[in-house]
PASEBA-1860 file (N, C-alpha, C; in nm, 3 decimals):
! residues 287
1> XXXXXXXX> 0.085/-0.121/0.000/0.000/0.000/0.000/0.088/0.124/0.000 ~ 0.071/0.251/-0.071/0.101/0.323/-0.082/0.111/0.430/0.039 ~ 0.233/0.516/0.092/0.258/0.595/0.211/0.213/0.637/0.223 ~ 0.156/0.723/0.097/0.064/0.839/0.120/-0.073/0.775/0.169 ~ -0.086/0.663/0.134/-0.239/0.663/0.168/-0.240/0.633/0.315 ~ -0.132/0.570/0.366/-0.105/0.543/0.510/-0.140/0.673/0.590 ~ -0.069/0.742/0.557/-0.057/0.870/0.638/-0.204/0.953/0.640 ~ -0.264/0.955/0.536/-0.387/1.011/0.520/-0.515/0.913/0.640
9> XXXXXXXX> -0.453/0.783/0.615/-0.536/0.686/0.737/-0.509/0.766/0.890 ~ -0.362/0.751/0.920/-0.304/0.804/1.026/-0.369/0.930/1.074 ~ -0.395/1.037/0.990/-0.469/1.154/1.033/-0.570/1.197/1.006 ~ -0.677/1.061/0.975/-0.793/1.069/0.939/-0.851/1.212/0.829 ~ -0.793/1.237/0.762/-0.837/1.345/0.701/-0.871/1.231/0.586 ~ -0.882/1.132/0.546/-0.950/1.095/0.439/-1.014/0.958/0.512 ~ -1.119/1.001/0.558/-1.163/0.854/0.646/-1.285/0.840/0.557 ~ -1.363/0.689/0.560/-1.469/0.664/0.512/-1.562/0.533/0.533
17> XXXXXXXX> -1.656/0.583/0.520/-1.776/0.508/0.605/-1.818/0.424/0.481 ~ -1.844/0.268/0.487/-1.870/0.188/0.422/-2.056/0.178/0.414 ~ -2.147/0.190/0.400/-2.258/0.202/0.427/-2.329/0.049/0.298 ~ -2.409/-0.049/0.348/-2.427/-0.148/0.294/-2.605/-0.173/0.307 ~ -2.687/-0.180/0.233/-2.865/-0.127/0.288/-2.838/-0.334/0.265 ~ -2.928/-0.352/0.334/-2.995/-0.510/0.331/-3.119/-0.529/0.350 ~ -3.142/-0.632/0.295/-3.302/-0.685/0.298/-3.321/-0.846/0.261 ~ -3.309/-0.878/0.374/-3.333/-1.030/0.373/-3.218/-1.107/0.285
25> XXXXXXXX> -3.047/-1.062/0.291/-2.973/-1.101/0.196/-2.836/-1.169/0.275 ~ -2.875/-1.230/0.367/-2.811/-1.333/0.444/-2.700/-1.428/0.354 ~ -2.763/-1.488/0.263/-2.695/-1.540/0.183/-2.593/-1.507/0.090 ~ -2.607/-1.349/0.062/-2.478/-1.286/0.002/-2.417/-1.181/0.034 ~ -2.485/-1.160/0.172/-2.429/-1.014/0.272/-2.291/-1.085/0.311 ~ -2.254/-1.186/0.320/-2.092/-1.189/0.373/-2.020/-1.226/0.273 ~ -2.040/-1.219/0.158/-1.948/-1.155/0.021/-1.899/-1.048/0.022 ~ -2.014/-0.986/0.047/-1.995/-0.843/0.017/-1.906/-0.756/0.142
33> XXXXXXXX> -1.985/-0.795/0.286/-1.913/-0.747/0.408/-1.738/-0.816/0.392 ~ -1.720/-0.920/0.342/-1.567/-0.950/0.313/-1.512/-0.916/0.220 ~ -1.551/-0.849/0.148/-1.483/-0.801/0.031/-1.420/-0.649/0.059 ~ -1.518/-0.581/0.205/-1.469/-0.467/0.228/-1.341/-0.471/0.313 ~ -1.344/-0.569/0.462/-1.255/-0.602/0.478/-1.145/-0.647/0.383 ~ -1.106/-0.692/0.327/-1.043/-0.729/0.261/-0.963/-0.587/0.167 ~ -1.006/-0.527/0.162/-0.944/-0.435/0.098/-0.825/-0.395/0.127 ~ -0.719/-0.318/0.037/-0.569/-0.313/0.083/-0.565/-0.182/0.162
41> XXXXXXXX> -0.690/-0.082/0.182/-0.677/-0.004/0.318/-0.785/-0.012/0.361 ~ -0.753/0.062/0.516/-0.838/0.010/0.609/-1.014/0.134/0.573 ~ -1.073/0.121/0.593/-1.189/0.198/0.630/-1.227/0.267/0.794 ~ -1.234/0.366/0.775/-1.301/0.372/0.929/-1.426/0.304/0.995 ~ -1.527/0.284/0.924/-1.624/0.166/0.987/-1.740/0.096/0.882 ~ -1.776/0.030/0.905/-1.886/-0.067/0.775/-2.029/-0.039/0.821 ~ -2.126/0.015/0.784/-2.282/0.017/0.875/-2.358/-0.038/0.780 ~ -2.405/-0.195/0.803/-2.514/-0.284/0.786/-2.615/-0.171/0.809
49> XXXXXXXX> -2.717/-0.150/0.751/-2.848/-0.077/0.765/-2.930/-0.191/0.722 ~ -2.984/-0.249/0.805/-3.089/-0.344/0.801/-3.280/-0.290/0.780 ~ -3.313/-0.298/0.668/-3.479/-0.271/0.625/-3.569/-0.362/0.657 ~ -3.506/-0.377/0.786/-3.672/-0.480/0.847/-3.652/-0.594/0.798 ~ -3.549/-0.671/0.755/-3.558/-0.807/0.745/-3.610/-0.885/0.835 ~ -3.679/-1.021/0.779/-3.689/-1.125/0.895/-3.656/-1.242/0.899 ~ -3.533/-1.258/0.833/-3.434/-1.397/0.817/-3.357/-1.384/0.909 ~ -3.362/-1.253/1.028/-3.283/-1.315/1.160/-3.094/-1.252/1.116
57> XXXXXXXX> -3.080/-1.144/1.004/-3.021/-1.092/0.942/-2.917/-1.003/1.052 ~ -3.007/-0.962/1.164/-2.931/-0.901/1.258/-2.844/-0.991/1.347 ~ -2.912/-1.087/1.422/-2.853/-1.207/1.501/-2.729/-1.263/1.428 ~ -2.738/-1.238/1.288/-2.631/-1.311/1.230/-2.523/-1.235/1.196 ~ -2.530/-1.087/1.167/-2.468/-0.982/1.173/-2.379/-0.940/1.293 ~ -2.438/-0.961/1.391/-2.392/-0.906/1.542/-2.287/-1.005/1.616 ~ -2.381/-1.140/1.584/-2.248/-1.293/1.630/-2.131/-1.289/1.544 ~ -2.145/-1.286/1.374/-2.018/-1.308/1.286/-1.952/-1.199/1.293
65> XXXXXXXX> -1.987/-1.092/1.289/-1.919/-0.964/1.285/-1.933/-0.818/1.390 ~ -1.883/-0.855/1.504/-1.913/-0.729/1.639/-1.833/-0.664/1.572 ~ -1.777/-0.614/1.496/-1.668/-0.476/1.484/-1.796/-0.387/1.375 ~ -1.868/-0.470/1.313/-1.958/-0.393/1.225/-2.114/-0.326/1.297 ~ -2.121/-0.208/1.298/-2.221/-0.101/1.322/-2.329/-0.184/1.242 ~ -2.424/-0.214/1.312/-2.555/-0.261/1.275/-2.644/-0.164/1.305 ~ -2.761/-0.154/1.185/-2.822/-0.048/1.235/-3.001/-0.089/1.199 ~ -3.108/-0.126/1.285/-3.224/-0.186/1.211/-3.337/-0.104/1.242
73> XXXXXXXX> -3.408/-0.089/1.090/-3.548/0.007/1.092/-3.621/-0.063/0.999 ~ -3.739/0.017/1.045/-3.816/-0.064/0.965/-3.840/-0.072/0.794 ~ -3.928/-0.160/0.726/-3.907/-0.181/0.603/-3.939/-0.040/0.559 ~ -3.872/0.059/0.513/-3.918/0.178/0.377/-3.816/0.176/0.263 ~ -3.778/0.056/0.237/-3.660/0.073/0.088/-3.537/0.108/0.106 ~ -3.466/0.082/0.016/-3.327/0.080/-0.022/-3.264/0.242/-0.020 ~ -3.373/0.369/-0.060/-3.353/0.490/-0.038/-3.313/0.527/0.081 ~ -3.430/0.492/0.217/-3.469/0.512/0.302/-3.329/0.481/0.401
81> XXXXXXXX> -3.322/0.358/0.347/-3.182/0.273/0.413/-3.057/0.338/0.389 ~ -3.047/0.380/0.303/-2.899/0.437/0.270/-2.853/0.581/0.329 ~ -2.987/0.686/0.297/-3.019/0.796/0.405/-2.978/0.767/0.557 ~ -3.010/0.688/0.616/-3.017/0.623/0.753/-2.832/0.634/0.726 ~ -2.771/0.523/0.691/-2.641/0.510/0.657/-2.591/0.637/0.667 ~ -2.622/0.714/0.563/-2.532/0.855/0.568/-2.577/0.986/0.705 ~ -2.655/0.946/0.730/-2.672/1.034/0.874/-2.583/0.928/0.998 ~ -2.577/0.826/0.996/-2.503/0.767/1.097/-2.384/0.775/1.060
89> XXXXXXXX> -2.333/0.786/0.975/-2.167/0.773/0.957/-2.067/0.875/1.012 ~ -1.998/0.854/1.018/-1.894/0.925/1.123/-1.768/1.006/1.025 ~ -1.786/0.955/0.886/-1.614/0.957/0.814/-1.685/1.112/0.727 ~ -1.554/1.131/0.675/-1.611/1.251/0.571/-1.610/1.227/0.454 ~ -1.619/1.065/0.387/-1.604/0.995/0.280/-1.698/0.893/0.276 ~ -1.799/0.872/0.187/-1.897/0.747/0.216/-1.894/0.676/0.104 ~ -1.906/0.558/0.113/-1.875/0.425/-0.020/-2.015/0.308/0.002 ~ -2.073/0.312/-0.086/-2.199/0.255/-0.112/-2.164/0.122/-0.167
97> XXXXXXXX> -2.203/-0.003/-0.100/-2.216/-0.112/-0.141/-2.275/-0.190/-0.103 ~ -2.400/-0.218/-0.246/-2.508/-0.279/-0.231/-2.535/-0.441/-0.160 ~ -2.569/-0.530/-0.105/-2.536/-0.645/-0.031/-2.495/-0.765/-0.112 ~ -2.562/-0.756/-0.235/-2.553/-0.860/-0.349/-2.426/-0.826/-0.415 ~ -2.344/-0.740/-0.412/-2.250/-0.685/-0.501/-2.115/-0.741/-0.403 ~ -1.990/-0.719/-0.476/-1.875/-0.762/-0.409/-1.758/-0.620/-0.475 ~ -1.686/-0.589/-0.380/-1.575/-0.516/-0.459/-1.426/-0.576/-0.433 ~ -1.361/-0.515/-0.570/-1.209/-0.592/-0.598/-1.129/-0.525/-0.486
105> XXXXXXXX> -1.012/-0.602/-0.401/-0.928/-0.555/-0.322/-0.866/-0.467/-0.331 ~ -0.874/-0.364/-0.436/-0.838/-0.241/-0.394/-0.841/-0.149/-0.452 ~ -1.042/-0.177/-0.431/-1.134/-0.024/-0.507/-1.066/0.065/-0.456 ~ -1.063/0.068/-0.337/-1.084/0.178/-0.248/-0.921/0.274/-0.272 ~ -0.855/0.204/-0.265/-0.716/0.195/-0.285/-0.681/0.314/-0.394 ~ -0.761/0.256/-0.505/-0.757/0.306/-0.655/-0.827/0.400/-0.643 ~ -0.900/0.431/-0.573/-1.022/0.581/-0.597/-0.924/0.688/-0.487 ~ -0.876/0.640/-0.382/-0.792/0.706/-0.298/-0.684/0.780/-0.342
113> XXXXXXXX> -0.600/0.678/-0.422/-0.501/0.755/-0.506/-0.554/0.862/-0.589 ~ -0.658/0.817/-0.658/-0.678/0.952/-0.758/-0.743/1.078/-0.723 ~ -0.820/1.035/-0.625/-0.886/1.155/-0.543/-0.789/1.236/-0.469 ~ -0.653/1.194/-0.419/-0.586/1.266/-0.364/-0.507/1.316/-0.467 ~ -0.507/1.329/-0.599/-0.451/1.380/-0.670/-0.492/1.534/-0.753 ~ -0.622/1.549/-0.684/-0.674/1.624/-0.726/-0.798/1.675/-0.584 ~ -0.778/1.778/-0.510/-0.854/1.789/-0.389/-0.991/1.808/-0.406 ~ -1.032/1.899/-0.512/-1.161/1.971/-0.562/-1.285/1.874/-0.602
121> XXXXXXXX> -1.215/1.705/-0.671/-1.305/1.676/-0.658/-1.359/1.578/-0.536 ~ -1.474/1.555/-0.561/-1.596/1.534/-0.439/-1.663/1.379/-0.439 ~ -1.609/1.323/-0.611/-1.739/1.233/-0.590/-1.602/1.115/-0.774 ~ -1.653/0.978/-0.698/-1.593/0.920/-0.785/-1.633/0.760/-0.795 ~ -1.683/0.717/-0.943/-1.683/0.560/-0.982/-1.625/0.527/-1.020 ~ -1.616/0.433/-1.080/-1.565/0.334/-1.141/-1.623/0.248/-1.259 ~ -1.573/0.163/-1.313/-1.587/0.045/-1.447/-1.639/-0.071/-1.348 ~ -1.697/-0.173/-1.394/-1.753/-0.299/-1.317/-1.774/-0.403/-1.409
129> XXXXXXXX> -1.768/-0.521/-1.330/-1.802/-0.654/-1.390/-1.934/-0.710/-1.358 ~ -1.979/-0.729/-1.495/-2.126/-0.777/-1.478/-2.143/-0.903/-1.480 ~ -2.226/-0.981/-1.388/-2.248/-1.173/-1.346/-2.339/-1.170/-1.351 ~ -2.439/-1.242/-1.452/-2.573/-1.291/-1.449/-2.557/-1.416/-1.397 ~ -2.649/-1.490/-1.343/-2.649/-1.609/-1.288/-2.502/-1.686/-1.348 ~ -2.398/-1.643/-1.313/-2.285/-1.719/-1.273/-2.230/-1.668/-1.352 ~ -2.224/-1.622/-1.498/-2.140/-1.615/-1.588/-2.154/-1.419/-1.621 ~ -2.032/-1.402/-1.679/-1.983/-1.258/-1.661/-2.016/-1.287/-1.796
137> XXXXXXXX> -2.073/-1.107/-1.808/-2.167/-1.025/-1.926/-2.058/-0.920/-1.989 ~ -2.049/-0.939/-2.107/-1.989/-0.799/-2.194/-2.109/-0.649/-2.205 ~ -2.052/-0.587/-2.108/-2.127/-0.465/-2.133/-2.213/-0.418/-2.268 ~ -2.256/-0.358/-2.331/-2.309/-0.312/-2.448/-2.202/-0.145/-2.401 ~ -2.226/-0.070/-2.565/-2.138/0.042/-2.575/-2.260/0.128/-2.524 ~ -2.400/0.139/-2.528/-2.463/0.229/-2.500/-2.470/0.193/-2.323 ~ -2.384/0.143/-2.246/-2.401/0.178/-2.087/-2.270/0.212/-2.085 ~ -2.191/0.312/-2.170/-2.047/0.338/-2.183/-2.030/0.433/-2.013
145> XXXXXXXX> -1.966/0.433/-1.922/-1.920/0.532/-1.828/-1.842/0.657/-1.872 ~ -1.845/0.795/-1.799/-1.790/0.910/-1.820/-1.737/0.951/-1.742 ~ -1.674/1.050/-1.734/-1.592/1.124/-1.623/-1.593/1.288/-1.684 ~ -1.606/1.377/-1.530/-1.582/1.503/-1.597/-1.723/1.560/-1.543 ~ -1.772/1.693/-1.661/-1.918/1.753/-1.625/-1.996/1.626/-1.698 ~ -2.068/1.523/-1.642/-2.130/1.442/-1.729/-2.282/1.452/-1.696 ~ -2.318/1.546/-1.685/-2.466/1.586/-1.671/-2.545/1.551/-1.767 ~ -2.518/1.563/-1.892/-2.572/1.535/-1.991/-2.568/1.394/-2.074
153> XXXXXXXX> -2.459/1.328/-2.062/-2.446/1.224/-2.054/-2.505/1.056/-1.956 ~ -2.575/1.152/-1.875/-2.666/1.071/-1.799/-2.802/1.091/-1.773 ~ -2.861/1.188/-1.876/-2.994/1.191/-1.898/-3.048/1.054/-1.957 ~ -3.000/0.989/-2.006/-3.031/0.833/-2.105/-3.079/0.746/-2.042 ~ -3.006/0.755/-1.951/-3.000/0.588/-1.834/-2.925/0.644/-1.724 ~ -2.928/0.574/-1.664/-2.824/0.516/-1.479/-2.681/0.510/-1.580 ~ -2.572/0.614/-1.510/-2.428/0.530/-1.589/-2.343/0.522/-1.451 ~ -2.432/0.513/-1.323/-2.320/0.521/-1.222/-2.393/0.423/-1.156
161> XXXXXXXX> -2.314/0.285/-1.107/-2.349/0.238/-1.007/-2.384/0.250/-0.858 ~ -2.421/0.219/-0.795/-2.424/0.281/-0.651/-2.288/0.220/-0.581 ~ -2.233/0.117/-0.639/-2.161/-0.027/-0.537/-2.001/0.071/-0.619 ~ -2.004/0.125/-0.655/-1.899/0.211/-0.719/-1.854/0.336/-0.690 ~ -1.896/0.396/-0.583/-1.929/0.484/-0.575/-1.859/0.540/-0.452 ~ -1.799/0.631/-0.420/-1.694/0.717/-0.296/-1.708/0.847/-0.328 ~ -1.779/0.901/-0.242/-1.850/1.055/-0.230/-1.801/1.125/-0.100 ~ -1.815/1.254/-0.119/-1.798/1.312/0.020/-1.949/1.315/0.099
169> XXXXXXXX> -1.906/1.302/0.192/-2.036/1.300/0.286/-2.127/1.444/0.276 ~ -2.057/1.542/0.244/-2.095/1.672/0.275/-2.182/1.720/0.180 ~ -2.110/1.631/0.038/-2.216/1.681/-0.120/-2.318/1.542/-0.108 ~ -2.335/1.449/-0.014/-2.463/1.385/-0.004/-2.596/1.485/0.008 ~ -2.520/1.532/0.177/-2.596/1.604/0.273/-2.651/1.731/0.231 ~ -2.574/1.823/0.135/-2.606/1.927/0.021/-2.716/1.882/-0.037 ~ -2.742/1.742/-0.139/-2.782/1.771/-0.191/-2.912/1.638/-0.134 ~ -2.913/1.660/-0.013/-3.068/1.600/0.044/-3.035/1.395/0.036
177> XXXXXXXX> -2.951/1.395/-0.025/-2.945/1.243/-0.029/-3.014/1.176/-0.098 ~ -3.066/1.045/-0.092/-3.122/0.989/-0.204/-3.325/1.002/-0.160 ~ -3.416/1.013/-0.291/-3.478/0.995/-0.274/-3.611/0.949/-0.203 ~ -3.646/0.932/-0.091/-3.701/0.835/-0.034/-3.860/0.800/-0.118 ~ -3.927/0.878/-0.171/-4.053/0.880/-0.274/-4.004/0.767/-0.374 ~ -3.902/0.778/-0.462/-3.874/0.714/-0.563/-3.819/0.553/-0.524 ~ -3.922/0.456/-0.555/-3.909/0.331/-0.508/-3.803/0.249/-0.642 ~ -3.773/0.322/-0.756/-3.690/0.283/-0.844/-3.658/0.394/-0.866
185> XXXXXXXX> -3.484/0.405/-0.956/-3.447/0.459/-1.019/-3.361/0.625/-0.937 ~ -3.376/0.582/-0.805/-3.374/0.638/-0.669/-3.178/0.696/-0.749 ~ -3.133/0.612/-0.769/-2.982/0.639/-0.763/-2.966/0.737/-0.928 ~ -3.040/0.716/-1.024/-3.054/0.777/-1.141/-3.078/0.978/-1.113 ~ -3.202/0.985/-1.036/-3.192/1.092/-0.969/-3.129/1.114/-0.871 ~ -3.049/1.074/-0.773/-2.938/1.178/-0.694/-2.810/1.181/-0.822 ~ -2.776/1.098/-0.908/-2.663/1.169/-0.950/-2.692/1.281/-1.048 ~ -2.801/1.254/-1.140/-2.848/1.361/-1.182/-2.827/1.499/-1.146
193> XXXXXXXX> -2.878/1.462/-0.983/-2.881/1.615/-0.934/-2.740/1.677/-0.886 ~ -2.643/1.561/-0.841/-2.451/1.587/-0.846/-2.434/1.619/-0.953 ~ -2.449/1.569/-1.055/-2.362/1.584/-1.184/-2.429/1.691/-1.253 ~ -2.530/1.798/-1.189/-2.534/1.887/-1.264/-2.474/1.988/-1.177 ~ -2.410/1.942/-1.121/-2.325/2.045/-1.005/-2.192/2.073/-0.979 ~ -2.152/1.909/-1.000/-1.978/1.850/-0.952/-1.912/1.794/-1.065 ~ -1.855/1.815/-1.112/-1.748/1.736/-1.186/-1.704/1.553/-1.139 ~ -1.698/1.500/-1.202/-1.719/1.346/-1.198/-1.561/1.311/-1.189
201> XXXXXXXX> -1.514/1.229/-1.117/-1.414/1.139/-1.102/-1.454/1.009/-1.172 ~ -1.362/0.935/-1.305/-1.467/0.804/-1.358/-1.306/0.742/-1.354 ~ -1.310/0.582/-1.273/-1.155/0.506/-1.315/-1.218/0.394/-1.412 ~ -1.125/0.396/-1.542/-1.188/0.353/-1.620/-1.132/0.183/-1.608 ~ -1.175/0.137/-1.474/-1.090/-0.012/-1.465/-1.212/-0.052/-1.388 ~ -1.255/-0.201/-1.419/-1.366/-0.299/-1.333/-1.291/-0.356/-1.188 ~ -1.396/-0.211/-1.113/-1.355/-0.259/-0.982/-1.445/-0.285/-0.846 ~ -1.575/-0.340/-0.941/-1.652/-0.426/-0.864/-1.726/-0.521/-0.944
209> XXXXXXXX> -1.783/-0.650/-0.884/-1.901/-0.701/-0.901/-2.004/-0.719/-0.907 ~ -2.082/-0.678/-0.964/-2.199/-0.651/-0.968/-2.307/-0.782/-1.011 ~ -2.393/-0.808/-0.905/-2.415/-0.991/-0.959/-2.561/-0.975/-0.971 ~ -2.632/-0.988/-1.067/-2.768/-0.972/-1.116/-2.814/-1.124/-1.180 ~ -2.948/-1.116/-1.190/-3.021/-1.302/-1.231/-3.138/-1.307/-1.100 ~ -3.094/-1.283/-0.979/-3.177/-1.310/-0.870/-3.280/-1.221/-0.837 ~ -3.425/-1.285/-0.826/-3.541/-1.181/-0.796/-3.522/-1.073/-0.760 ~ -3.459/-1.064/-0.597/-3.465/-0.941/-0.514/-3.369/-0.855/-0.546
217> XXXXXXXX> -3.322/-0.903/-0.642/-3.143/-0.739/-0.649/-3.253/-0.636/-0.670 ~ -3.158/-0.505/-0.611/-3.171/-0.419/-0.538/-3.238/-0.259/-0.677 ~ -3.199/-0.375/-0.793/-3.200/-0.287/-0.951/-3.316/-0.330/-1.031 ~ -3.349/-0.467/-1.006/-3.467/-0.565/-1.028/-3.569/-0.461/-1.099 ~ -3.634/-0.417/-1.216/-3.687/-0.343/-1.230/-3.796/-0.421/-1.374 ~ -3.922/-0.411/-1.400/-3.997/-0.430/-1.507/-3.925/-0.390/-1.668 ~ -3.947/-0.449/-1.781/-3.941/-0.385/-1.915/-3.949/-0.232/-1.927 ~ -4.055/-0.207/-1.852/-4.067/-0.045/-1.856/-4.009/0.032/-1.773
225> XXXXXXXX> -3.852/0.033/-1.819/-3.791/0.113/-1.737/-3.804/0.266/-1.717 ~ -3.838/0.300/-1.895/-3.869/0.436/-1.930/-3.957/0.486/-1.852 ~ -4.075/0.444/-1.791/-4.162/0.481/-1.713/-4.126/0.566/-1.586 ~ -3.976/0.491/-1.523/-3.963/0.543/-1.390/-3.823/0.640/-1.448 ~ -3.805/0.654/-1.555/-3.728/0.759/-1.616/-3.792/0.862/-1.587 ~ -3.943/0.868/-1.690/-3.988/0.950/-1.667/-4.047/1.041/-1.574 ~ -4.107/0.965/-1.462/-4.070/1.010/-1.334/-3.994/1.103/-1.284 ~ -3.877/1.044/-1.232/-3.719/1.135/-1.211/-3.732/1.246/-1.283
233> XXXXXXXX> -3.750/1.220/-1.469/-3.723/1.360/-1.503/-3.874/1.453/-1.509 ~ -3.983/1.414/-1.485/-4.093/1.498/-1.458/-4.093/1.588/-1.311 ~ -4.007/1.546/-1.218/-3.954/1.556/-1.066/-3.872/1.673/-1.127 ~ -3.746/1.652/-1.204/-3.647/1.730/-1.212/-3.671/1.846/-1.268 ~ -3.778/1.850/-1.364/-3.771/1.986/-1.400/-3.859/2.128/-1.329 ~ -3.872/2.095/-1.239/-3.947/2.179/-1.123/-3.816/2.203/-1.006 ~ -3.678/2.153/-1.065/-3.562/2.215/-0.997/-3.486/2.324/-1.098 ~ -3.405/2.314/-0.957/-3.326/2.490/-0.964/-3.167/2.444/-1.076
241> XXXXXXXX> -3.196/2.429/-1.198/-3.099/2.403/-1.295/-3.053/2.518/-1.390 ~ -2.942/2.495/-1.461/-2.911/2.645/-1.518/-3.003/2.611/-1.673 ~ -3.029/2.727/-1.739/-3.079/2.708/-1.858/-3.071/2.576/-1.963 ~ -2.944/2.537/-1.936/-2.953/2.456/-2.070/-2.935/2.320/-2.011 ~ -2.934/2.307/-1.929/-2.959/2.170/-1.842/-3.117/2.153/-1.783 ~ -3.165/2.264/-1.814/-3.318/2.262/-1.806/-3.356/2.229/-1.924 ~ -3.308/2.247/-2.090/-3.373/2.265/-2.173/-3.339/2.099/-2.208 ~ -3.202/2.052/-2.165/-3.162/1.897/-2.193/-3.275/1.841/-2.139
249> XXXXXXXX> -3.306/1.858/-2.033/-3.412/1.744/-1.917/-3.535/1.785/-2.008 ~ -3.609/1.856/-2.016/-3.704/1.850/-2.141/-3.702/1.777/-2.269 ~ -3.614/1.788/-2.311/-3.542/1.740/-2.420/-3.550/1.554/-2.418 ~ -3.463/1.520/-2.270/-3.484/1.430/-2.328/-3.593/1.336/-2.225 ~ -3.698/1.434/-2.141/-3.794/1.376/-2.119/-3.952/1.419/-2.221 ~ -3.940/1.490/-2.343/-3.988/1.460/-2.488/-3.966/1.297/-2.522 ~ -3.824/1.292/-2.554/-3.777/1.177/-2.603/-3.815/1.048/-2.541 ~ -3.870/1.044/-2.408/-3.831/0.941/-2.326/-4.016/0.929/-2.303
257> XXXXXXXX> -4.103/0.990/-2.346/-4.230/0.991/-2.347/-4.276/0.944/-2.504 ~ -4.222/0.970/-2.602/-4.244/0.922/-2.753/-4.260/0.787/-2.702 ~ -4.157/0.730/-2.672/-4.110/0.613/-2.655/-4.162/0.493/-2.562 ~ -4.198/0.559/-2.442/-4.328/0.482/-2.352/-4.453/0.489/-2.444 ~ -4.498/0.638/-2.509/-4.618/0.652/-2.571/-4.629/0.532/-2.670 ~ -4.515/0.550/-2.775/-4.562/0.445/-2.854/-4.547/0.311/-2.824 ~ -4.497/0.219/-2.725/-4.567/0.119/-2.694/-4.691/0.093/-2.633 ~ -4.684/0.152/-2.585/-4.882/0.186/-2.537/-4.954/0.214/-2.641
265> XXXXXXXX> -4.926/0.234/-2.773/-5.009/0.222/-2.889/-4.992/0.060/-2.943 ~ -4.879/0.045/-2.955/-4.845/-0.124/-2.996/-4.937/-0.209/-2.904 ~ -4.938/-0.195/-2.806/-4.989/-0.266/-2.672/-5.162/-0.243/-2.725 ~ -5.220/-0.150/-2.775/-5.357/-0.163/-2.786/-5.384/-0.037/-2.607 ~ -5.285/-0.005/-2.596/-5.298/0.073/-2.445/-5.369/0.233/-2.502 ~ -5.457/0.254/-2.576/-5.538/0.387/-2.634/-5.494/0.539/-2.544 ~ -5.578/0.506/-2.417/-5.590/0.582/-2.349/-5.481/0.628/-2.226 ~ -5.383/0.546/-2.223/-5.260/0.578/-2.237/-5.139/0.657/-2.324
273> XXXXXXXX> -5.180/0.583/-2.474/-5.119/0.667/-2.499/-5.129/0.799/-2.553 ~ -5.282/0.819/-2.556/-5.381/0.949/-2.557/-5.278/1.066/-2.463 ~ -5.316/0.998/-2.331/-5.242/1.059/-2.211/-5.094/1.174/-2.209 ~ -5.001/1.020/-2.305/-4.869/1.092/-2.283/-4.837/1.214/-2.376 ~ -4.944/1.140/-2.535/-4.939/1.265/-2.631/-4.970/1.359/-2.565 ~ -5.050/1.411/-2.510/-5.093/1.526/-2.470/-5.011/1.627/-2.356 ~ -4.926/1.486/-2.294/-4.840/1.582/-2.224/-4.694/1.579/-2.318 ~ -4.661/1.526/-2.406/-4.544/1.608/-2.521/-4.585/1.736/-2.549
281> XXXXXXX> -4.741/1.767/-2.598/-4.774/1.900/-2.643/-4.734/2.007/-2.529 ~ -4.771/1.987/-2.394/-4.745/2.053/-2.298/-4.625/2.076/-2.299 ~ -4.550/1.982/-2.294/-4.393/1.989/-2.252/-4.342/2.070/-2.397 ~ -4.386/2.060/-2.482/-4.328/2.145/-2.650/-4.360/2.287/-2.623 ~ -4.427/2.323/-2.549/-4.471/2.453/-2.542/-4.352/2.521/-2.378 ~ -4.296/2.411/-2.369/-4.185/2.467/-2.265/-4.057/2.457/-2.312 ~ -4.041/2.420/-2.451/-3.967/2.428/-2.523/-3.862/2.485/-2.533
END
């Protein structure tokens, strides 16, 4: 491990809180809780935020692992949970990792170095490896990652994982944290609302796991993803954005309503897609 990063441990000026939401994930919460240990520096502390499980998730938490901050409330989602996380944490650095997910020995390591290379910025991901039921997935080019002002570049889709992710605690707390209303797509809108603010840290190397196939992952979402797109960006444009990041989010919540609309015509869905036409006209006149 690198001195510098020693020394930065030593005087806690770069400390960070591991924050992990669970829900009934017994079976792959100590992947993930060992993968943080495991890392080639240390963390200041790990907080299990438990959502009301009832597989007994805590009992098993508290016997295998007393050094880890357990924290249990009741069921309100993965939003709700992570909020919880970032008000309990103690560090001025917070790292999100989801229970099903695993990270490589030395995410942390690698985001440390580069963040200290540059003080200003605030917030940084990474590249990842994708596992569907056992076997690793070649990305597609349209979930390409960015770095930089990528505000605009993430009107499309999600391009930031949550399990990737090392933020300052302070631009959480700025900017209200994650969602608790939005039961999907929760992580699509908080970076949204960073990245029209902060400049992006992106390491362009796979330095987590990300393991999808199983019912309950935490991303698990219907065909109609566009739907809870639209959402987020019907939310967003009733915020405080500069002109042309207002006129993008219009832009491409036009685009992102064509597109629900016309399957709801394919579908035989009429009065649906009656509905959305009518709010393109609206939204064209805000043009």
């Amino acid at each position: 491990m690198a001195e510098n990063i020693r020394s930065l441990y030593l005087d806690n000026s770069f400390s960070i809180s591991v924050i992990i939401p669970t829900y009934n994930r017994r079976r792959t919460l100590s992947r993930a809780i060992e993968s943080v240990l495991n890392q080639t520096i240390k963390v200041t502390e790990i907080l299990i935020v438990d959502d009301g499980s009832t597989d007994r998730t805590g009992d098993w938490v508290q016997s295998r692992y007393p050094q880890i901050k357990y924290i249990n409330q009741s069921n309100n989602g993965v939003s709700s949970a992570r909020n919880t996380g970032i008000r309990s944490a103690r560090s001025n650095w917070i790292a999100f990792l989801d229970s099903d997910d695993e990270w490589i020995n030395n995410k942390l390591e690698e985001q440390v170095n580069a963040l200290n290379k540059d003080k200003e910025l605030k917030f940084c991901h990474t590249d990842e490896i994708w596992i569907r039921n056992g076997k690793k997935l070649n990305q597609k080019k349209d979930h390409q990652k960015f770095g930089g002002y990528i505000f605009n570049q993430c009107l499309d889709k999600c391009r930031i994982s949550p399990s990737t992710v090392l933020c300052q605690k302070s631009l959480l707390t700025e900017m209200n944290g994650f969602d608790e209303m939005l039961t999907v797509c929760e992580d699509y809108d908080l970076w949204l609302r960073i990245t029209s603010k902060c400049p992006i840290l992106y390491l362009n190397e796979p330095l987590i796991k990300k393991y999808g196939g199983h019912k309950d992952q935490l991303s698990s979402v219907d065909k109609g993803i566009e739907k809870y797109h639209i959402q987020v960006l019907e939310k967003l444009i009733e915020f405080d954005f500069t002109l042309d990041q207002h006129q993008s989010i219009l832009n491409m919540l036009i685009k992102k309503i064509k597109i629900y609309a016309s399957g709801a015509e394919k579908r035989g869905r009429l009065d649906t897609y009656e509905q959305y036409m009518k709010r393109i006209d609206e939204l064209s006149l805000m043009v």
